[in-house]
C-alpha positions, 0 to 999 in steps of 0.5 A: 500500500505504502512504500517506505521512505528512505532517509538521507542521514546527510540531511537529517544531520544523525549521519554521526549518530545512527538512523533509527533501525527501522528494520529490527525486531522491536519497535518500541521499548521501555525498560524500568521507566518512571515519569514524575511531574511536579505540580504546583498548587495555587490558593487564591485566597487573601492568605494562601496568595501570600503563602504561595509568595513565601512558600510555593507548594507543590504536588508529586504525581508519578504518571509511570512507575516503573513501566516496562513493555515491548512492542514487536514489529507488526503488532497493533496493540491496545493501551488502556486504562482509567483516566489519568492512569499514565496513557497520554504521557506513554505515548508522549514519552515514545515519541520524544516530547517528553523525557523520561525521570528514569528508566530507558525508551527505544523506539525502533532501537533508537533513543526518542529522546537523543534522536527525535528528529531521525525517529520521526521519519519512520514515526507517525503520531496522531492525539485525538484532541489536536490536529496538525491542520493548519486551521484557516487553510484548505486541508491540501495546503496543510499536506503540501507543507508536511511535502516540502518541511518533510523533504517527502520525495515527490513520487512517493507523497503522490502515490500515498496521497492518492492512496489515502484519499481514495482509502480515507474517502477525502477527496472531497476535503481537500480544499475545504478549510481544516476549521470547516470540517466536522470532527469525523472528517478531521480526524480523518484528514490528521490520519491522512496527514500522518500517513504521507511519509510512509511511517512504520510505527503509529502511535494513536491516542484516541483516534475515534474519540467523538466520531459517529458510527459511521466514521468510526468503522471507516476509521477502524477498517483503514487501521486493520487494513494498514496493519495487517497489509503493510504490517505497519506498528499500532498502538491505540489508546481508547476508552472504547474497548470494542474498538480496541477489541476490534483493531488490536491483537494484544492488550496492555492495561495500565493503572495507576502508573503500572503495567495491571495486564498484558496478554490477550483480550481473552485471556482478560476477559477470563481475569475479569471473570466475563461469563459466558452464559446460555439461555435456555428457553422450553416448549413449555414456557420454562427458562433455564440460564446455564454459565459455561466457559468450556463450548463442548461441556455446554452442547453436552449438557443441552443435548441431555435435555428436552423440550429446548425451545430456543437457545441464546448467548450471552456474556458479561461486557469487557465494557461492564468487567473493566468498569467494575475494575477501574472502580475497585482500582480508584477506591 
């Protein structure tokens, strides 16, 4: 779909420190990280005003805490967690605009934060609040600027943004204004934008945040399409976990700054105790509801009985087991 983009170190000026191994096994690690950030607290009142003079207070909030992870080539991958529980800064730290208190990041087996500039041209980053448009322009004029700032060959932003205006459905937008677009097409015009220089590691923070129905399976489609194609690196955050249960393979739960889960979205489903249940509905206007994990010891147990008028399924919500989770971790 999208042909990748050769760097020219010698533009770039890391020809002395190494492009990023865009190639290799891992694209992003973080060994033992912790992000610390101080806040200093404000009273407005008569006296606090003055103490703020003679004696500042500040707060310590730990985002990560020790966080260690590794996301191999061609993963898409699942960040989730409550609010405030360490997503955004992950991301940040990743992408170098942040820096970590302690601990090490590797992206594509090169430091975010010592070679940011040679990492971005193999990373693409969209967050789902902001947008790189340019606001009071037309949507090509804001790709034609990433074209030229970027020093994307010709040939190859031609064919990408052929490929994803036809893929994103945007050819409509291009000479509208970025501040006349609804949230959907926005969103789908900064993917757009991320996309023109062939990255190989994404990093989307809520990418369907807002969007209807429609844009979102549009939105979601194009991403598995991406992955599983190109095998392009994913990692998306969401508070939406059919969304991610959708997209993503694998799942990294975070709370309150450390890593709670990592494995499948069955295997979580089964932490959570999300129970399979069959309802079993008799000619006789009797009903019976029956829990299960294991299909064949289920059939087993319907095939000993009689008069089964219908069968149906059902199962306890990723939605409902994490809500019941983020609710035990705050208290």
């Amino acid at each position: 779909m999208f042909q990748k983009v050769q760097t020219d170190t010698s533009r770039t000026g890391f020809a002395d420190k190494g492009a990023p191994n865009a190639e290799g096994a891992c694209a992003a690690r973080l060994d033992n990280v912790t992000k610390v950030f101080t806040q200093w607290q404000r009273d407005n009142t008569g006296s606090g005003m003055l103490r703020n003079l003679i004696k500042p207070e500040k707060r310590v909030v730990t985002a990560l805490d020790n966080v260690s992870f590794t996301v191999r080539k061609g993963e898409f991958v699942a960040y989730a967690g409550p609010n405030g529980a360490g997503k955004s800064t992950t991301l940040k730290l990743l992408s170098g605009m942040l820096t970590p208190s302690s601990g090490e990041i590797s992206v594509l087996s090169a430091s975010p934060q010592k070679q940011r500039r040679a990492i971005m041209r193999y990373l693409g980053v969209l967050f789902g609040n902001r947008s790189e448009l340019w606001w009071d322009h037309p949507v090509i004029q804001s790709f034609e600027w990433k074209k030229v700032v970027w020093d994307i060959p010709e040939k190859l932003y031609r064919r990408n943004l052929d490929m994803v205006t036809e893929l994103l459905g945007i050819g409509g937008l291009l000479k509208t204004f970025a501040r006349e677009l609804s949230l959907g097409q926005r969103m789908r015009a900064d993917l757009a934008m991320l996309l023109l220089h062939s990255p190989t590691l994404i990093l989307l923070d809520e990418p369907t945040l807002g969007l209807d129905v429609a844009a979102k399976r549009q939105m979601i489609g194009f991403l598995k399409q991406l992955n599983e194609q190109e095998e392009t690196t994913i990692i998306v955050t969401s508070h939406d976990m059919d969304d991610l249960e959708e997209m993503a393979r694998r799942i990294l739960l975070i709370s309150n700054g450390k890593i709670a889960f990592d494995g499948g979205f069955e295997a979580l489903r089964d932490e959570l105790g999300c129970t399979k249940r069959a309802i079993v509905d008799f000619s006789d206007g009797a009903r019976r509801e029956i829990s299960y994990n294991d299909t064949g010891a289920l059939l087993r147990e319907l095939s000993g009985l009689d008069g089964i008028a219908e069968v149906s399924f059902t199962q306890t919500s990723l939605e409902e087991g994490l809500a019941n989770l983020y609710a035990r971790w705050m208290n």
